[in-house]
C-alpha positions as a Markdown table, in Angstrom:
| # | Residue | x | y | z |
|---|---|---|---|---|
| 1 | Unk | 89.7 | 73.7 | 111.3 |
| 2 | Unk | 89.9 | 72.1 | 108.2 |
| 3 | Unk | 92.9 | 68.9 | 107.8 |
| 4 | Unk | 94.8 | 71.3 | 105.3 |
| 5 | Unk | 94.7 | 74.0 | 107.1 |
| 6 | Unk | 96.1 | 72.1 | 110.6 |
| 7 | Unk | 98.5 | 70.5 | 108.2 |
| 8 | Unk | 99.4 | 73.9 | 107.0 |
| 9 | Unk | 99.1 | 75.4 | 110.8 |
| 10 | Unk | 101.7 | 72.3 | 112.0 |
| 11 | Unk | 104.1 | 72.9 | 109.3 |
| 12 | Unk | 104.2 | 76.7 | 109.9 |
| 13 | Unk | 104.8 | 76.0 | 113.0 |
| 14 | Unk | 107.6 | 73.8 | 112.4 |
| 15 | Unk | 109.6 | 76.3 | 110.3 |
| 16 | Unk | 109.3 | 78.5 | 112.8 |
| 17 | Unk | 110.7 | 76.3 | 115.7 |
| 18 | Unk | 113.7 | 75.4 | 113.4 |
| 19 | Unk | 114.1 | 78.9 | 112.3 |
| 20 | Unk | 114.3 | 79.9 | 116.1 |
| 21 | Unk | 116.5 | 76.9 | 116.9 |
| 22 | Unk | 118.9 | 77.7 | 114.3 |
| 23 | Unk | 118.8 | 81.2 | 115.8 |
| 24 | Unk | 119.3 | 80.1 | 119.0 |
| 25 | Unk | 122.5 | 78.3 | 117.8 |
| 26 | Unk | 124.2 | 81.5 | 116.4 |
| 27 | Unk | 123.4 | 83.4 | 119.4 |
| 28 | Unk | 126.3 | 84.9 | 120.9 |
| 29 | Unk | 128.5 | 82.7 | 123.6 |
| 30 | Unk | 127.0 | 84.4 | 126.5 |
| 31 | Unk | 124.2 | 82.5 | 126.9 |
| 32 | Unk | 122.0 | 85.0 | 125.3 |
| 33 | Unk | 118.8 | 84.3 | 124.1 |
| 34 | Unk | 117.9 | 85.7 | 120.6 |
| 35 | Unk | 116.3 | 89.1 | 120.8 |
| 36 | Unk | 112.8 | 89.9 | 119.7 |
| 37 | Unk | 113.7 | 92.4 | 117.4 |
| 38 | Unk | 116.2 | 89.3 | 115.5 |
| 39 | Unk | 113.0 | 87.1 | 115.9 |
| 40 | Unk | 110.5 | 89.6 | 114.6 |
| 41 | Unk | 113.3 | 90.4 | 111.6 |
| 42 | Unk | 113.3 | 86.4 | 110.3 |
| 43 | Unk | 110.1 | 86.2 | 110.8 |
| 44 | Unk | 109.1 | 88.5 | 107.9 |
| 45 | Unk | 112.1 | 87.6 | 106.0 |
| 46 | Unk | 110.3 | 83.7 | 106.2 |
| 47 | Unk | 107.0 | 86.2 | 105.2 |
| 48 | Unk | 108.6 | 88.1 | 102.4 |
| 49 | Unk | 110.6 | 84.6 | 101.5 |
| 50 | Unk | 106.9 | 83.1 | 101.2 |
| 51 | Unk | 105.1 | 85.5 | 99.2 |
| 52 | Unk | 107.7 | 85.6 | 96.7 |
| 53 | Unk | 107.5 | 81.8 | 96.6 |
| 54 | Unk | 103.9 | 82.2 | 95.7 |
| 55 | Unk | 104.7 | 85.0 | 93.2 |
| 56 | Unk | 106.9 | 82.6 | 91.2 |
| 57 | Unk | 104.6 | 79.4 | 91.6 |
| 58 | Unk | 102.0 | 82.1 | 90.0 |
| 59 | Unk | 104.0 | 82.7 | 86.6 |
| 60 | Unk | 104.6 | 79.1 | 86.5 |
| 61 | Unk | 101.3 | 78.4 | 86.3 |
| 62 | Unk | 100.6 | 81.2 | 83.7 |
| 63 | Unk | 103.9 | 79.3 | 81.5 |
| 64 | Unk | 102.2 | 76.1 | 82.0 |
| 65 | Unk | 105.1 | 75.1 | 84.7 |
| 66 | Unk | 103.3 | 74.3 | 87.6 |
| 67 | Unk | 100.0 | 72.8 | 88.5 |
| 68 | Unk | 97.2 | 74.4 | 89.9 |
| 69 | Unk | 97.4 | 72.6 | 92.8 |
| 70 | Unk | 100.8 | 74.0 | 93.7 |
| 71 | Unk | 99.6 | 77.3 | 92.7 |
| 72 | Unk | 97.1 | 77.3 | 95.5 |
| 73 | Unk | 99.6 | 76.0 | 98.5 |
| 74 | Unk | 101.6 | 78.4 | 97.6 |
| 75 | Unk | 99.3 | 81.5 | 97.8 |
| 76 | Unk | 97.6 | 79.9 | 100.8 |
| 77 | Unk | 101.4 | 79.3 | 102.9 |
| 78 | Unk | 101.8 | 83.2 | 101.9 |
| 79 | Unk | 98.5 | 84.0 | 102.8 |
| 80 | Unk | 99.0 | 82.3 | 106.3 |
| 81 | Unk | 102.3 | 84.0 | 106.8 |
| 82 | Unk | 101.0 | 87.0 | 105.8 |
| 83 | Unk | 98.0 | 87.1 | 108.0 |
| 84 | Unk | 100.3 | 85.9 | 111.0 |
| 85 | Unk | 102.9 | 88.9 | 110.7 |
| 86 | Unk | 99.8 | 91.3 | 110.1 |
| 87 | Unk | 98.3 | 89.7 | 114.0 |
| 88 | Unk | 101.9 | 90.6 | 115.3 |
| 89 | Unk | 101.9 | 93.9 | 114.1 |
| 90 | Unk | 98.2 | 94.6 | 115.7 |
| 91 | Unk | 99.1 | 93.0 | 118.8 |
| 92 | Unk | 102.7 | 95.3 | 119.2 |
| 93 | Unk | 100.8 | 98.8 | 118.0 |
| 94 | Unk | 97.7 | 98.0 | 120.9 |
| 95 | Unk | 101.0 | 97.1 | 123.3 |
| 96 | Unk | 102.5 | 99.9 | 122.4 |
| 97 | Unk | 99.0 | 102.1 | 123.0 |
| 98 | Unk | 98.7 | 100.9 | 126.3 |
| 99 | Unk | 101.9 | 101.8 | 127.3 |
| 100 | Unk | 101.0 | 105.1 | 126.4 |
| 101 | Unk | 98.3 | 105.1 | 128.2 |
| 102 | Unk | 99.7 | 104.3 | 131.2 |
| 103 | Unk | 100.0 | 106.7 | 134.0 |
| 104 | Unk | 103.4 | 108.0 | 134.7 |
């Protein structure tokens, strides 16, 4: 693992522990933890939030706006978020397929 890329790893990491902090912090008075679905939901809002991040540091660069430099953090954070909400999704659907075939 390159030093970028465990800077990059660290700081996604980060978000997500303040993004499941502040979570935690509007979860209702009864002591509730926040659900999976609500964590799964910010999750690829943070995704979706990310890639059109990138998006826009893209045309930037095309306008002369933005260095190249920011171009590629950019695509790399979305690439990152992107590959961690795509692991989720493989890891629920073979969950999901053992479930199924468990006996009954």
């Amino acid at each position: 693992m390159t030093i970028a890329t465990l800077g990059q790893a660290l700081s996604a990491y980060g978000a997500t522990l303040k993004r499941a902090q502040a979570e935690a912090a509007t979860a209702p008075a009864g002591g509730a933890a926040p659900g999976f679905a609500s964590l799964l939901r910010a999750e690829a809002d943070a995704t979706r939030a990310s890639l059109r991040g990138s998006e826009a540091k893209s045309i930037e660069a095309l306008t002369g706006k933005a260095s190249l430099q920011d171009v590629v953090e950019a695509v790399t954070e979305a690439e990152l978020s992107l590959q961690k909400v795509t692991d989720v999704r493989d890891r629920v659907i073979s969950a999901y397929q053992e479930i199924m075939r468990m006996p009954i």
